[in-house]
Backbone bond lengths (Angstrom), bond angles and torsions (degrees), N, CA, C in turn:
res aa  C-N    CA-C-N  psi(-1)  N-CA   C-N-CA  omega(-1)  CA-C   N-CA-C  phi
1 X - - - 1.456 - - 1.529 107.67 -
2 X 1.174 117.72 119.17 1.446 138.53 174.69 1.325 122.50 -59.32
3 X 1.684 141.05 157.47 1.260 121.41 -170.98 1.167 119.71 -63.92
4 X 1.831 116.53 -26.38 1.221 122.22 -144.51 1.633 83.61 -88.50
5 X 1.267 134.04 -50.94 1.238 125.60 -166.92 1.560 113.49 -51.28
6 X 1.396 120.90 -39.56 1.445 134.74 -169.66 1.965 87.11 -59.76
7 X 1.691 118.88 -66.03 0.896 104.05 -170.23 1.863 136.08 -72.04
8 X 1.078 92.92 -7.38 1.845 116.15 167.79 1.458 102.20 -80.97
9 X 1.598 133.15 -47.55 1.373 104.75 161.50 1.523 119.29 -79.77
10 X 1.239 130.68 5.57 1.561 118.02 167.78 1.200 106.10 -80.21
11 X 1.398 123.67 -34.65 1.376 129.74 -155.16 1.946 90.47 -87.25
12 X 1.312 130.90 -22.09 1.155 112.72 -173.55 1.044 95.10 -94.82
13 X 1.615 153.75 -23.48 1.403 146.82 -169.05 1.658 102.73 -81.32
14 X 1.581 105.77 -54.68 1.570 78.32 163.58 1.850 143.44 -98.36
15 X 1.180 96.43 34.17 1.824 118.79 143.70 1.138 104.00 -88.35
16 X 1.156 156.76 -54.38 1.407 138.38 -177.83 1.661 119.76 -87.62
17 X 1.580 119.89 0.42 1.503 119.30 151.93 1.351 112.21 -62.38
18 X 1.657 109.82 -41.16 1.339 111.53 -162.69 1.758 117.47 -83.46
19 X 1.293 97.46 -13.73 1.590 105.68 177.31 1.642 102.58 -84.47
20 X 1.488 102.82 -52.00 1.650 97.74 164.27 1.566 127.99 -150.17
21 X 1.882 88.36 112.88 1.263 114.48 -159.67 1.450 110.66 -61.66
22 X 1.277 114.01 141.50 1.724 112.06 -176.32 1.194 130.87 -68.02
23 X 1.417 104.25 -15.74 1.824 119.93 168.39 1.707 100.28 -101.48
24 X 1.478 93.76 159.84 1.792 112.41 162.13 1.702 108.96 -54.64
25 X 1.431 128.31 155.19 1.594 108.03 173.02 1.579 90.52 -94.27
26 X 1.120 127.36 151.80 1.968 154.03 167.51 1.598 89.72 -63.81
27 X 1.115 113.30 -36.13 1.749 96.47 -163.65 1.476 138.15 -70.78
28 X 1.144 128.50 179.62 1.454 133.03 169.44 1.567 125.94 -31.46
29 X 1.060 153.17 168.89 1.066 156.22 140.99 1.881 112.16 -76.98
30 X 1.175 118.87 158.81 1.634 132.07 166.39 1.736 103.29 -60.86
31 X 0.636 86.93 -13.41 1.985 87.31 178.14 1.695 113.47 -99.37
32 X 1.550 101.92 -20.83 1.281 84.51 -173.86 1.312 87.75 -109.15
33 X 1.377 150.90 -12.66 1.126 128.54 146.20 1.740 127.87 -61.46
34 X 0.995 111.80 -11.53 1.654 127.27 158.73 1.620 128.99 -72.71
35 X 1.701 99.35 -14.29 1.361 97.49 -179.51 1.528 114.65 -107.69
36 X 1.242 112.78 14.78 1.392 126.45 -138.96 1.313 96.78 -90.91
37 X 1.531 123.72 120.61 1.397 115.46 -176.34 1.269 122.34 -53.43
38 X 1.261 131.76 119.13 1.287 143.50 170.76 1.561 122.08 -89.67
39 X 1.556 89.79 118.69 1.943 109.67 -178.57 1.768 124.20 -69.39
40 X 1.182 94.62 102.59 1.410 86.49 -173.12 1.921 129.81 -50.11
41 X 1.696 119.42 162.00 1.447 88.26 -160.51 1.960 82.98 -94.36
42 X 1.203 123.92 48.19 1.506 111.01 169.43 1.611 93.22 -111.78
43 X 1.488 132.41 -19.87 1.647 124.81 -166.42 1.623 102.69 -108.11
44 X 1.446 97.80 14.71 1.858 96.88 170.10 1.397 124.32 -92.53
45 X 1.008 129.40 108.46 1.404 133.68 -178.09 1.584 113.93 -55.38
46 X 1.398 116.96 166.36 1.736 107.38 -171.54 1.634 98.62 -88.65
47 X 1.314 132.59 0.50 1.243 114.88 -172.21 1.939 88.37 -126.06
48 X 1.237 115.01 32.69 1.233 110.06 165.41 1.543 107.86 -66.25
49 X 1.002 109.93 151.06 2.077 118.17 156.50 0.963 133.01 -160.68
50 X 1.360 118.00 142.50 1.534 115.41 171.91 1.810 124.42 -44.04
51 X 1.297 110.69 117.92 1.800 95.38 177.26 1.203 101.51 -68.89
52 X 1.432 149.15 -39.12 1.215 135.10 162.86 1.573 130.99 -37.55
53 X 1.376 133.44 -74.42 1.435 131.15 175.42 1.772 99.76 -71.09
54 X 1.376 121.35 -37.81 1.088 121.36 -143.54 1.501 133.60 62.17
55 X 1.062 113.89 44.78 1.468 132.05 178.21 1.446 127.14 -108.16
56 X 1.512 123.22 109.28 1.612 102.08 -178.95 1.573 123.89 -52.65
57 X 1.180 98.86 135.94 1.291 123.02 -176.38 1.787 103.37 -41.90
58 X 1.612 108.68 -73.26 1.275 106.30 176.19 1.340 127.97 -59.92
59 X 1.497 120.09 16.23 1.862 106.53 158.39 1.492 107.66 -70.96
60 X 1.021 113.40 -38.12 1.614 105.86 -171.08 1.728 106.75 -69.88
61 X 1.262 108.23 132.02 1.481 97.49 173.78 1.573 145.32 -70.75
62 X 1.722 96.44 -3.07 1.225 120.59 -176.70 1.781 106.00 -136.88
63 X 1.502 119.78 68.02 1.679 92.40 -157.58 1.686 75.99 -105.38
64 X 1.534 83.70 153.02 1.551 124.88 168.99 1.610 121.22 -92.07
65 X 1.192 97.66 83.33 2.106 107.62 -178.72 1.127 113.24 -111.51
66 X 1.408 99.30 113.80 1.666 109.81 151.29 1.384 137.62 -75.22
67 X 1.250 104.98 151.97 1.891 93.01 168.71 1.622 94.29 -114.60
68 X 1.039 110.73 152.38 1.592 135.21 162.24 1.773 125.36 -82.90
69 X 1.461 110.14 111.77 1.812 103.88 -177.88 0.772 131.12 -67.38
70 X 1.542 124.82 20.54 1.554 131.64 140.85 1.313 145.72 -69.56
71 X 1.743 93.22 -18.50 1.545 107.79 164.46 1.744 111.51 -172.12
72 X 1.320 116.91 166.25 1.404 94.51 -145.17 2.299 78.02 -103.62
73 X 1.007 100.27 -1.59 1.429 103.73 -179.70 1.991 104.27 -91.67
74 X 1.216 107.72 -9.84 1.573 101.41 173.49 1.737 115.04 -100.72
75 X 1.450 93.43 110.52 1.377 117.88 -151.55 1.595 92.79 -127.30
76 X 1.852 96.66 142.34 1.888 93.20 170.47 1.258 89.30 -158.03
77 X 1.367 110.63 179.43 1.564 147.87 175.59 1.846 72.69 -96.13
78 X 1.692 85.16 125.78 1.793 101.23 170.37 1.368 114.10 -78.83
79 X 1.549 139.23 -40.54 1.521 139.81 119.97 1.861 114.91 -2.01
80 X 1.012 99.93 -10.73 1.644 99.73 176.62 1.599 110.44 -118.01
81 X 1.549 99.44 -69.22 1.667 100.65 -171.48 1.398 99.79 -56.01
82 X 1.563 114.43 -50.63 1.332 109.47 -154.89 1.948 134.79 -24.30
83 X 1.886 92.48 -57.29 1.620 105.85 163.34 1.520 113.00 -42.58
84 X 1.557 116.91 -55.08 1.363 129.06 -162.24 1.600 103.65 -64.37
85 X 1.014 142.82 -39.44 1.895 155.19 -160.05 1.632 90.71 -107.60
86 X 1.509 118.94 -5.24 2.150 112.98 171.37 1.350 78.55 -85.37
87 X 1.452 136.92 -34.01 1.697 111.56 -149.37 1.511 96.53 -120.26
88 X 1.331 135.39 -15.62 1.471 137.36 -163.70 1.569 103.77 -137.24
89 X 1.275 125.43 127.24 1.711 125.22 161.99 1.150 106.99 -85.39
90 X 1.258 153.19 20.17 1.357 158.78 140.94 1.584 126.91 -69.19
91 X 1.212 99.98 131.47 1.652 98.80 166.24 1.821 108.84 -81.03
92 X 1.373 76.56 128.92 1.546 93.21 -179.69 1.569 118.49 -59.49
93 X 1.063 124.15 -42.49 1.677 126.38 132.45 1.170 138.69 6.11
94 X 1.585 92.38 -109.66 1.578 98.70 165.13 1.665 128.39 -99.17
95 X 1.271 119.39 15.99 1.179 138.43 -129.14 1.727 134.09 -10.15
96 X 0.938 103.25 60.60 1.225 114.51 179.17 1.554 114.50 -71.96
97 X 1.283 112.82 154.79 1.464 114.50 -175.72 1.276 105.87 -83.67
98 X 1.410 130.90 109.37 1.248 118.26 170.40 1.454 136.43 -88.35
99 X 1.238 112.64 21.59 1.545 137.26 169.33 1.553 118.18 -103.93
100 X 1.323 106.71 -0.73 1.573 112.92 166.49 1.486 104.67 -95.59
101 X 1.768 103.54 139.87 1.419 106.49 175.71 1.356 107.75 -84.09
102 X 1.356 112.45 153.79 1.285 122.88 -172.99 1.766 103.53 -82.41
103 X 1.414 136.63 137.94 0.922 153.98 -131.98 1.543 113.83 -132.78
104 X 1.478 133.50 73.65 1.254 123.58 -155.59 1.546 90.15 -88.38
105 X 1.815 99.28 157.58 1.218 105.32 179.60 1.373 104.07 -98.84
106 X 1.197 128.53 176.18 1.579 129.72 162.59 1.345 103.95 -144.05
107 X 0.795 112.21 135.25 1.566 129.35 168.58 1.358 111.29 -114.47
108 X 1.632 100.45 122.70 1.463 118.74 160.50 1.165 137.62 -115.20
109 X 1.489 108.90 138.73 1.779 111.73 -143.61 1.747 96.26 -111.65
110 X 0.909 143.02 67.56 1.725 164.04 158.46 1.476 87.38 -11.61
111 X 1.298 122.14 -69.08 1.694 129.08 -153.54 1.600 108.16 -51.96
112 X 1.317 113.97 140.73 1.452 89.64 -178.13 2.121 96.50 -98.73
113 X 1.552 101.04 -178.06 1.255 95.94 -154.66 2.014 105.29 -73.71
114 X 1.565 113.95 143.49 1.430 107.84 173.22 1.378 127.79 -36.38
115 X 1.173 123.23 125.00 1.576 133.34 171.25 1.641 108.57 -128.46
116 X 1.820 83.93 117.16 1.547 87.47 -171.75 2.002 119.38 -107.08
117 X 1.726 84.03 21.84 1.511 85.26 -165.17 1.673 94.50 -87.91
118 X 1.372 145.91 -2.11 1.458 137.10 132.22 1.392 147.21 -34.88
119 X 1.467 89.50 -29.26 1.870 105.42 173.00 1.136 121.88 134.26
């Protein structure tokens, strides 16, 4: 077997890893990248940018930015995160899982309030 054949079957095994990958993907669903709050282009500042490309937001004349519900400062060009949240539920950021629900605590206070006019 010749080099070229070795590399025509590497090159076809991984075209067909990549069509279908041998693990489950970790990532998001199309819905939850669909629900993703979107920044309007009137509340973007001129030195906004993607932390991903690093590109201001407002060169594009139509840019598409999300924020992420892990923080209201993790912001992208959806053309960016998008790939990254198909393969990872983390913000690339801070990496937080963003498929965990957030978990409020409550505290309940039983005691009733001090009264010291008894003694």
């Amino acid at each position: 077997m010749g080099n070229s054949e070795v590399l025509e079957r590497l090159a076809t095994q991984l075209l067909e890893d990549a069509m279908h990958p041998p693990h489950e993907s970790m990532g998001v669903s199309q819905g939850f990248l669909d629900s993703l709050d979107r920044i309007p282009r009137k509340k973007l500042k001129s030195d906004d940018t993607c932390a991903i490309c690093n590109t201001a937001y407002l060169e594009d004349k139509y840019p598409l930015v999300v924020r992420l519900p892990c923080n209201d400062l993790h912001h992208f060009d959806l053309e960016c995160i998008g790939p990254w949240l198909k393969l990872h539920a983390t913000c690339p950021l801070c990496r937080r899982d963003l498929l965990k629900k957030k978990t409020n605590v409550v505290v309940v206070d039983d005691e009733e309030p001090w009264d010291d006019t008894f003694g």
